[in-house]
ROVOKE-278205 format. One line per 5 residues: number of its first residue (from 1); their letters; for each residue z, y, x of C-alpha. Coordinates in steps of 0.001 Angstrom, whole numbers. Layout:
N
NUM> a> Z,Y,X ~ ...
% end
This chain:
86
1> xxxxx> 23973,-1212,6378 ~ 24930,-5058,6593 ~ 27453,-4241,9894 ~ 28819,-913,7757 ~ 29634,-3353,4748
6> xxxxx> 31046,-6059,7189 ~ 33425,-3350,8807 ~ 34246,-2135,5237 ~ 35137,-5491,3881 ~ 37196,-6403,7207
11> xxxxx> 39079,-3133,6672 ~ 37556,-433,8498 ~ 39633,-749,11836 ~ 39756,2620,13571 ~ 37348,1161,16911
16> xxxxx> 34383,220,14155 ~ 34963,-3625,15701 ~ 32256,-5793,13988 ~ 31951,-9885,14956 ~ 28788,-10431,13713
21> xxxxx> 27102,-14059,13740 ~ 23591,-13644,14857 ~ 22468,-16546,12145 ~ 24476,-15334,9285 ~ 23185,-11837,9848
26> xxxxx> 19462,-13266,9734 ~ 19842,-15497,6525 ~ 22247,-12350,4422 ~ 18580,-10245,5300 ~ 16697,-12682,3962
31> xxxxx> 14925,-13336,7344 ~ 13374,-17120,8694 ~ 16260,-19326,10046 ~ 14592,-19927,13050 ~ 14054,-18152,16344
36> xxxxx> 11832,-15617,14797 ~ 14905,-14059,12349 ~ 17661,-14416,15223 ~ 15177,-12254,17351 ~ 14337,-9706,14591
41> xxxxx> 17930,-9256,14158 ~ 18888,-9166,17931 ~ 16081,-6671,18070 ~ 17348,-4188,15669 ~ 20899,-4586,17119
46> xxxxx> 19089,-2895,20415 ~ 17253,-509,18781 ~ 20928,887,16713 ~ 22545,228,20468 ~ 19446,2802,21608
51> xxxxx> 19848,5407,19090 ~ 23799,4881,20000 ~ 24680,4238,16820 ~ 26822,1028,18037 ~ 27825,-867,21416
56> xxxxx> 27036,-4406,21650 ~ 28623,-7400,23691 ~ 27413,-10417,23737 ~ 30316,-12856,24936 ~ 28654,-15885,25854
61> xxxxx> 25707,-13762,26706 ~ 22042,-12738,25454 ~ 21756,-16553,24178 ~ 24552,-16596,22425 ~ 24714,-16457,18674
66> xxxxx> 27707,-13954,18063 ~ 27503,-10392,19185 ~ 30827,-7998,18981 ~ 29969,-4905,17638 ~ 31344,-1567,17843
71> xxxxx> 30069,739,15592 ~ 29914,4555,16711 ~ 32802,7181,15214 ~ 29731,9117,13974 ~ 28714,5926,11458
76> xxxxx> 32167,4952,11215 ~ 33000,8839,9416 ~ 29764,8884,7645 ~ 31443,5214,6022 ~ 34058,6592,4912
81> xxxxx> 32853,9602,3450 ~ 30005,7757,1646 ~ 32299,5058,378 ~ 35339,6746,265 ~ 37567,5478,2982
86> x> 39396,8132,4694
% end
């Protein structure tokens, strides 16, 4: 739900292009600010990325602490109906 809302509140681009900061993501859940959060949120990341529910790239690779992703046109329609963005 967090990456929906981000996409939402950066205006719902047609590719479902998220920047997400790995940190920020981990604090806005509520999760420890140390390695333990970044690794429960990089975790959950793969598990969406399994059920193909988004793509993610990690620019300055699996160490880095900003992953771009792209949320599938399935999630991206289901958005928009539930919030009503067409």
């Amino acid at each position: 739900m967090l990456l929906v809302m981000q996409w939402l509140d950066e205006g719902a681009d047609d590719e479902g292009a998220v920047a997400l900061s790995v940190p920020t993501a981990a604090n806005e859940l509520g999760l420890e600010p140390d390695r333990t959060g970044l690794l429960a949120v990089m975790a959950a990341l793969g598990e969406l990325e399994d059920r193909r529910l988004v793509r993610v790239a990690w620019p300055a690779g699996t160490g880095g602490s900003e992953a771009h992703v792209t949320l599938s046109g399935e999630l991206r329609r289901d958005a928009r109906r539930l919030f009503g963005r067409t």
